[in-house]
C-alpha positions as CSV (number, residue, x, y, z in Angstrom):
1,X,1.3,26.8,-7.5
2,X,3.8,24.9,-5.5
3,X,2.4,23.1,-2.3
4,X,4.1,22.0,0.6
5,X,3.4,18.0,1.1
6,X,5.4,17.6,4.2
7,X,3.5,16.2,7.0
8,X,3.7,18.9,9.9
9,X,5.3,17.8,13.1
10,X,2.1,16.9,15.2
11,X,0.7,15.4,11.4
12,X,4.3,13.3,11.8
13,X,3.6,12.3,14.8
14,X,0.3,10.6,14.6
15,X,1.4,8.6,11.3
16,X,4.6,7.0,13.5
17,X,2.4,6.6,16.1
18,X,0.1,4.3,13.5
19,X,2.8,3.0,11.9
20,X,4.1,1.6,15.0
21,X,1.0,0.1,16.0
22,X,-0.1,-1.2,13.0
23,X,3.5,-3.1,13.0
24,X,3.7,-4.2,15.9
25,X,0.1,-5.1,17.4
26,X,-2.1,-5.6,14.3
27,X,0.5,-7.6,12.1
28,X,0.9,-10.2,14.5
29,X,-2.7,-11.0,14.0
30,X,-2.9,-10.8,10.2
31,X,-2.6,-14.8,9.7
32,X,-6.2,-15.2,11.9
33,X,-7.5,-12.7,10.5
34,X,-6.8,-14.5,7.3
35,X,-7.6,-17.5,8.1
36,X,-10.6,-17.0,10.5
37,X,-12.4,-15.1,7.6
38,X,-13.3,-12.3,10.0
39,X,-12.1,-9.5,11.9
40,X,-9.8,-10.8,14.8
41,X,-11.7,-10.1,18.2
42,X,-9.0,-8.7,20.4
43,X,-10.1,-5.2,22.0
44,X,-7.2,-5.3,23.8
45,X,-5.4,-4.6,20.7
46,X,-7.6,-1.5,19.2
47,X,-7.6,-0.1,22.1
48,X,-3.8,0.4,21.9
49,X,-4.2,1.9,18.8
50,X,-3.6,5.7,18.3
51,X,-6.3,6.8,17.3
52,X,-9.6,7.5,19.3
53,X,-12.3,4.8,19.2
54,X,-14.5,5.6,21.9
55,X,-16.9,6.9,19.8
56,X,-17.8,4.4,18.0
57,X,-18.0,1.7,20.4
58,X,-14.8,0.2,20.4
59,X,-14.3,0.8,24.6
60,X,-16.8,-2.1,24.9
61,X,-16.1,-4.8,22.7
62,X,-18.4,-7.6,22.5
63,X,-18.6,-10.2,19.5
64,X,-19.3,-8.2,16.5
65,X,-20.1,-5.0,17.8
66,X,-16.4,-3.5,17.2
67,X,-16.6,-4.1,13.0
68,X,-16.8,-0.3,12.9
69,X,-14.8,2.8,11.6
70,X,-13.3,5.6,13.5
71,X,-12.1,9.3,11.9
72,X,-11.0,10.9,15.4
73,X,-8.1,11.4,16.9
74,X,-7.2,10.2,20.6
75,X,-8.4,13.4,22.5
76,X,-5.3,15.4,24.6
77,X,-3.3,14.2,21.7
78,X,-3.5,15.8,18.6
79,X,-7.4,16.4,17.2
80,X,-7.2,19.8,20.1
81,X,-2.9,20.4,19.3
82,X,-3.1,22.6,16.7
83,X,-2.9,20.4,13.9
84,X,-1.9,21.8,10.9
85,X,-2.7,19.4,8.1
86,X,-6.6,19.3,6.7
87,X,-8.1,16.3,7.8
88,X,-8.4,14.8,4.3
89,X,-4.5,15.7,3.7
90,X,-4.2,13.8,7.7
91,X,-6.6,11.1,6.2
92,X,-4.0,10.2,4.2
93,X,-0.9,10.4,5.8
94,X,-2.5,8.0,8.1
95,X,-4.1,5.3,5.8
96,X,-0.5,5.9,4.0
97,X,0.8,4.2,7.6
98,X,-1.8,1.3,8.8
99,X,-2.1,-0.9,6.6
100,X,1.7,-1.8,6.2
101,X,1.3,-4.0,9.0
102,X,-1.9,-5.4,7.6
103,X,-4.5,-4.4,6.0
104,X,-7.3,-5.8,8.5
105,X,-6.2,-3.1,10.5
106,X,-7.3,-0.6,8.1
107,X,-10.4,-1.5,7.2
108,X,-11.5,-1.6,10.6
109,X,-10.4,1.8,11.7
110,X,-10.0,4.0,9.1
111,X,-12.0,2.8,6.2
112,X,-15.0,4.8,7.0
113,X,-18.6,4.3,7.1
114,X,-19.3,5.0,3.6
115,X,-23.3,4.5,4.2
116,X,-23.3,7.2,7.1
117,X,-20.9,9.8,4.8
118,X,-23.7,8.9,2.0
119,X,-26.6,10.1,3.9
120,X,-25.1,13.2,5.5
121,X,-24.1,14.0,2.2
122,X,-28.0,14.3,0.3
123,X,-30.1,13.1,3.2
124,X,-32.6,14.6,5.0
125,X,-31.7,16.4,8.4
126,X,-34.5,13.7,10.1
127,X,-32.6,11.2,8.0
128,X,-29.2,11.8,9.5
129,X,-30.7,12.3,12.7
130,X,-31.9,8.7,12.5
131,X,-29.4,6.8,10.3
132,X,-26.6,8.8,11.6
133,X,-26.5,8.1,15.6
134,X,-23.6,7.4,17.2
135,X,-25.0,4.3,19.0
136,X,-25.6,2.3,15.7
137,X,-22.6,0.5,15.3
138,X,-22.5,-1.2,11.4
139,X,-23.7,-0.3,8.1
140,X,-22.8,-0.7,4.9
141,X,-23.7,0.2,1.0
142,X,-25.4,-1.9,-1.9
143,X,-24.1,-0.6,-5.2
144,X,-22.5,-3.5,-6.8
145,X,-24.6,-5.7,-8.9
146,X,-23.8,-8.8,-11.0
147,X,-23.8,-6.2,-14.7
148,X,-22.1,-3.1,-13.0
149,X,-19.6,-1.9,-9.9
150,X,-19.3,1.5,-10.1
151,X,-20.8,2.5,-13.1
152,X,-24.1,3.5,-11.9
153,X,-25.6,3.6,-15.1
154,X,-25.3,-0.1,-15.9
155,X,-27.8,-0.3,-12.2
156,X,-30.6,-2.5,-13.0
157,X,-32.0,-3.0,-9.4
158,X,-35.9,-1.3,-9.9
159,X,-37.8,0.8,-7.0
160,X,-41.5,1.5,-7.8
161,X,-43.5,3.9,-5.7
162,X,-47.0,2.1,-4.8
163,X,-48.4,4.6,-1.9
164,X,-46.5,5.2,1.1
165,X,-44.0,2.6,0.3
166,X,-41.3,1.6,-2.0
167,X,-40.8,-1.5,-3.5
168,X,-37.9,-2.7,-4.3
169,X,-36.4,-5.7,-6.7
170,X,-33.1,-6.6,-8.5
171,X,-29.6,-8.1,-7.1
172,X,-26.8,-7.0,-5.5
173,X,-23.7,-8.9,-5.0
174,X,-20.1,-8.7,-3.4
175,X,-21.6,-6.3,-1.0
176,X,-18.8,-5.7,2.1
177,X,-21.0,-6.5,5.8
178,X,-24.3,-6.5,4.0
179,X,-26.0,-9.2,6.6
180,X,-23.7,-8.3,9.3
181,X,-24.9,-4.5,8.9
182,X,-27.6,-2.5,11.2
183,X,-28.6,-0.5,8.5
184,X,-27.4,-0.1,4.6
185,X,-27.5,2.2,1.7
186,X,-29.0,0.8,-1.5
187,X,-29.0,1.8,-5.0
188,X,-31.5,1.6,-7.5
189,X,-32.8,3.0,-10.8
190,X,-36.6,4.7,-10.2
191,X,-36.3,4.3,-14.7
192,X,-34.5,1.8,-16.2
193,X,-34.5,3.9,-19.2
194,X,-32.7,7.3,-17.4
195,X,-29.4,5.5,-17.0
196,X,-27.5,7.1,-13.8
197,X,-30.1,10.2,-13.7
198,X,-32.9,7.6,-12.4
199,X,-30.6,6.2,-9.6
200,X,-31.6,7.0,-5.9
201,X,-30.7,5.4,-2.5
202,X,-33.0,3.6,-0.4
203,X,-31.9,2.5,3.5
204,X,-32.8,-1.0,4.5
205,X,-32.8,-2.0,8.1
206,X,-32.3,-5.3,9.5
207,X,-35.7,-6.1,9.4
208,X,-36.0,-5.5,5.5
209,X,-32.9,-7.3,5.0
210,X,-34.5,-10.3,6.9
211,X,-37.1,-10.1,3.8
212,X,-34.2,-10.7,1.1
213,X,-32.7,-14.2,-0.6
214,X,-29.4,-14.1,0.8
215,X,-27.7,-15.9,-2.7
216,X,-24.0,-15.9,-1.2
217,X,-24.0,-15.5,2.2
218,X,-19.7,-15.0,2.2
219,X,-18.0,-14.7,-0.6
220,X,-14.6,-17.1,-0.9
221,X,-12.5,-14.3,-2.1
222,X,-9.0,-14.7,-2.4
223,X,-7.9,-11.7,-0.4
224,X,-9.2,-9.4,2.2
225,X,-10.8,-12.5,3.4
226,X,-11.4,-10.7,7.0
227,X,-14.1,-9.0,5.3
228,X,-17.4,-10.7,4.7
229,X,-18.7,-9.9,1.2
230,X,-22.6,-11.4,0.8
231,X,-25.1,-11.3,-2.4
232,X,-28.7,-11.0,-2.2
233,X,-31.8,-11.0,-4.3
234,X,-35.1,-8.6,-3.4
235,X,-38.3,-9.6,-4.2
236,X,-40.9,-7.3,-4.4
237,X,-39.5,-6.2,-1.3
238,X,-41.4,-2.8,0.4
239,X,-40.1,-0.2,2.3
240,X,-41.2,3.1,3.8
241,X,-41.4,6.2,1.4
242,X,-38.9,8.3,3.7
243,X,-36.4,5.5,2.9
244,X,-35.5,7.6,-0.2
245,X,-32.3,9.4,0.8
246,X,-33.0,13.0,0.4
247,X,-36.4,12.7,-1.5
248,X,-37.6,10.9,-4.3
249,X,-36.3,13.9,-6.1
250,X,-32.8,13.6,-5.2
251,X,-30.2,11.9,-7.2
252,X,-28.2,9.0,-5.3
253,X,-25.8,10.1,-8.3
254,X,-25.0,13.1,-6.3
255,X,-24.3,11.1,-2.7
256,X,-22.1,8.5,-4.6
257,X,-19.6,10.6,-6.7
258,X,-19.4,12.9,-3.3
259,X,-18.2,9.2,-1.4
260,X,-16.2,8.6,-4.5
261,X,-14.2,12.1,-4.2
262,X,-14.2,11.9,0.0
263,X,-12.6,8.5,-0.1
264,X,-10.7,8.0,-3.2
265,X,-7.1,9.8,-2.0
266,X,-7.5,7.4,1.1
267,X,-7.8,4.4,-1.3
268,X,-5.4,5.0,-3.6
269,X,-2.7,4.8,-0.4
270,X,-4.2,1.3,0.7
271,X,-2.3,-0.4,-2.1
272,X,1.2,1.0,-1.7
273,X,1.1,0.8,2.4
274,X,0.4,-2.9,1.6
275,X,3.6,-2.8,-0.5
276,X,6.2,-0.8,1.7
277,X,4.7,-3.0,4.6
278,X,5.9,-6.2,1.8
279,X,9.5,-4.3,1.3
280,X,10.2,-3.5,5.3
281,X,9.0,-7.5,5.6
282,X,11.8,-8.8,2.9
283,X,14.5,-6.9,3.9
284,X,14.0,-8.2,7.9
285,X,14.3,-11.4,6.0
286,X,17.2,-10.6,3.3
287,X,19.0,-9.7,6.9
288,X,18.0,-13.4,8.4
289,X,19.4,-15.0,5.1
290,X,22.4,-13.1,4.4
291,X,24.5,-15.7,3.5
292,X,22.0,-16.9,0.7
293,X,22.7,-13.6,-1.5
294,X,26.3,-12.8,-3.3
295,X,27.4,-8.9,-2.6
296,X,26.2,-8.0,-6.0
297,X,22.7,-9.7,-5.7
298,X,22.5,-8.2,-2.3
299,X,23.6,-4.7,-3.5
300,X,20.7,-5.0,-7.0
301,X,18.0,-5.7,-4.4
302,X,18.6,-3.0,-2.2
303,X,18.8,-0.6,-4.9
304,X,15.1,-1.9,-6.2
305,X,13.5,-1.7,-3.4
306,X,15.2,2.3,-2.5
307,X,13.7,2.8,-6.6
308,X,10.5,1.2,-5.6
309,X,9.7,3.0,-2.0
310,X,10.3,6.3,-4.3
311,X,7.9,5.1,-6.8
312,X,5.5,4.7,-4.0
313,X,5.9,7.8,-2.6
314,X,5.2,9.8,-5.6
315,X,1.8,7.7,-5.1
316,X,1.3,9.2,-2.0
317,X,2.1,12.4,-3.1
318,X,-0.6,12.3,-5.6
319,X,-3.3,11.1,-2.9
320,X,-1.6,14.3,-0.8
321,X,-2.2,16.8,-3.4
322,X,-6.0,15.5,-4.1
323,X,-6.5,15.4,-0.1
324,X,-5.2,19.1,0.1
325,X,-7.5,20.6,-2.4
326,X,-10.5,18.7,-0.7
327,X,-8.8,20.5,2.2
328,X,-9.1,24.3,0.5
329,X,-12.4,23.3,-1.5
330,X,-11.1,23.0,-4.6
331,X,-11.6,20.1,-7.6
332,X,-9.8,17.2,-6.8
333,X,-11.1,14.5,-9.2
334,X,-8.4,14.7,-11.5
335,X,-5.8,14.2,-8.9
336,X,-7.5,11.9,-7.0
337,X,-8.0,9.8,-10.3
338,X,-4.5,9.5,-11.3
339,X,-3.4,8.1,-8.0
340,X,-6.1,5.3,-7.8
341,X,-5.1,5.0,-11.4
342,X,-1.0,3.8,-10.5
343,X,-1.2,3.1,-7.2
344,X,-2.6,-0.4,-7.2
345,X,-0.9,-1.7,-9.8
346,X,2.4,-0.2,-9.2
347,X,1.8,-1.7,-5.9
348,X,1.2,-5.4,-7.0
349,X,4.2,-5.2,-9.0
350,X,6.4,-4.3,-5.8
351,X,4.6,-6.7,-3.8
352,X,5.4,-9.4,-6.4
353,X,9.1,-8.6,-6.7
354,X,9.4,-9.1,-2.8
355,X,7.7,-12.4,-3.4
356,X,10.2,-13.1,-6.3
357,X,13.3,-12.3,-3.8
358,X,11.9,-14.7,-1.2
359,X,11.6,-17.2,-3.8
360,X,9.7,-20.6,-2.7
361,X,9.8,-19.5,1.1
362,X,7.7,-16.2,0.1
363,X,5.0,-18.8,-1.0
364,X,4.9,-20.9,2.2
365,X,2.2,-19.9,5.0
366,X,5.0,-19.6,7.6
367,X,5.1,-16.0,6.2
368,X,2.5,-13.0,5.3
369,X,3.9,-12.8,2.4
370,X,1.4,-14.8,0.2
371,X,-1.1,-12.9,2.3
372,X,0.4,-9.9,0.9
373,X,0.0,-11.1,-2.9
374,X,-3.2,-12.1,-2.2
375,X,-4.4,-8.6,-0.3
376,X,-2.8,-6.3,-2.8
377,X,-4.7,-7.5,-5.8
378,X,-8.1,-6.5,-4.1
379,X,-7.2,-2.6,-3.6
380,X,-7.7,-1.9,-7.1
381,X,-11.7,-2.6,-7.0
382,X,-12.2,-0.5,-4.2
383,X,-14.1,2.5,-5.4
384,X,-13.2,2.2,-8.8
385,X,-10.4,0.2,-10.5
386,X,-7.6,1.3,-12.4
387,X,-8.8,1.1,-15.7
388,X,-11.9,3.1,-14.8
389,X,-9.7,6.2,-13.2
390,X,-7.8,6.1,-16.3
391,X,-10.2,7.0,-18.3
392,X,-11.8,9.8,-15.6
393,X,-8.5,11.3,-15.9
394,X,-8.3,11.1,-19.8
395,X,-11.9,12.7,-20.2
396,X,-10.6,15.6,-17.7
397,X,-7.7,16.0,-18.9
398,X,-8.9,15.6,-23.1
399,X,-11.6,18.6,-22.0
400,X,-9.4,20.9,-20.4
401,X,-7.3,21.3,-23.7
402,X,-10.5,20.7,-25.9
403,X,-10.3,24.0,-27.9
């Protein structure tokens, strides 16, 4: 079937609309951000951006409050205009657009809140009505642990049930807000022995996580440093029994492959907006330094970086196609595999041959370029890294022609 992947006109729109902002009000604050370690605390500037964050708190701003997602659109604008696109395929067109200023800006607007997604996914109605409020601002999810990222097999963290309560023990580390959180999503194994078919999710409030041995409070990472990463031990550490997302009988293999497969397509775009953000940023400098290049180095350039963009794009196309047949309910892992499969590391490569044309003055702090080279490298982890997708796809794509 052949698929249209242009971006209707209202779709079009919104992503300039983003584009522009991300640009021109969050890059000028990517070098804070940066070197802060936080998210910079300027309302003024989400509130400017295009789409809607009243929801989710960000019309009062105060302190910490804003670290927050936000999946509507400005309303008047577009989410009541007849928008054609689906909002995954939308999802993407826009995450294909904000983070070309900077990343920070994406991952406080757009990333989504991956704990809230989880529980509406396999939770309990009283759970979401709980964990799911619009007032709570922050929360976050514990899967990471010092043996296993993704694979939820390699889990090792235990829950026992002893009465009304659960107790809890293990590690978790590199987890994204997990002490800045109201609320989080943990994983762990109910038997060690049942590999991802024991896993289930347990929430933890800020009281239980007062209870933990915070082991790295903020990780010093060397990207994406505007987002605190934290490790933490639990010991013997008891929470109700309706903290069990869904039921002790529900898998929390189900909730996190659903995340996976919501916010993969989005993901596999972060990488390559980083890069055509890296591209738009050297020429603007190639054009400063024209004198510095002969007619035939200018000309080789210009030519990678029009092969390059197009490379990028048939990234984005992938994460298109997988957001569409989320759109009209059909499988989308395979899809959604292959671009989180080429998109960081085609990305990296770009971002590094920017770096290379800027030579010794793409290295210096007076520009975001080193940023850039830093950031880029950390999009590949994000829900799964390249080598991981690769084989998701091979296994698909081996059992499909299996005869």
């Amino acid at each position: 079937m052949t698929i249209s992947l242009q971006p209707s006109p209202t779709s079009e729109q919104l992503r300039s609309a983003v584009l522009e902002w991300s640009m021109d009000q969050a890059r000028k604050h990517a070098r804070q951000a940066d070197t802060e370690q936080r998210f910079p605390l300027i309302p003024e500037v989400v509130e400017t951006c295009p789409l809607d964050v009243s929801q989710t708190g960000f019309g009062q701003l105060r302190d910490e409050e804003f670290i927050d997602r936000a999946h509507t659109l400005r309303a008047g604008d577009v989410r009541h205009g007849g928008l054609e696109s689906g909002t995954n395929v939308l999802a993407v067109f826009v995450a294909e657009a904000i983070s070309q200023g900077d990343s920070w800006a994406w991952q406080l607007l757009y990333g989504g809140e991956p704990a809230v997604d989880f529980v509406k996914f396999i939770g309990t109605a009283e759970q979401v009505e709980r964990w799911c409020s619009a007032n709570r601002v922050l929360s976050a999810i514990a899967m990471t642990e010092p043996q296993s990222g993704t694979d939820l097999a390699g889990i090792q963290c235990t829950a026992a049930r002893d009465g009304d309560q659960w107790v809890l023990n293990g590690e978790k580390v590199f987890i994204s807000n997990a002490l800045e959180a109201d609320w989080l999503v943990l994983l762990a194994t109910v038997d060690p022995g049942a590999g991802s078919r024991g896993v289930r999710a347990f929430i933890l409030d800020k009281e239980d996580m007062a209870k933990v041995t915070v082991t790295v409070p903020k990780e010093d990472k060397v990207g994406f440093r505007h987002l605190r990463n934290a490790s933490f031990e639990m010991r013997d550490l008891r929470v109700p029994s309706d903290r069990c997302v869904g039921g002790e009988d529900v898998s929390g293999l189900s909730g996190a492959m659903q995340l996976f497969s919501k916010n993969r397509a989005t993901c596999a775009v972060w990488g390559p907006s980083i890069a055509k953000g890296c591209i738009g940023y050297t020429r603007a400098w190639m054009a400063e330094h024209r004198d510095e290049f002969t007619a035939e180095r200018w000309k080789r350039i210009n030519s990678d970086f029009e092969e390059m963009n197009e490379v990028l794009d048939d990234v984005v196309r992938l994460a298109l196609r997988a957001g569409w047949q989320m759109d009209t309910g059909e499988a989308s892992t395979e899809s959604v595999s292959h671009a989180k499969a080429v998109g960081p590391k085609y990305a990296e490569s770009v971002v590094l041959r920017c770096l290379n044309v800027m030579g010794h003055e793409g290295g210096s702090h007076r520009h975001l370029m080193e940023k850039w080279v830093r950031d880029v490298k950390m999009t590949d982890a994000a829900l799964g890294p390249s080598q991981v997708q690769r084989r998701t796809a091979a296994h698909l794509l081996i059992g499909r022609n299996k005869p």
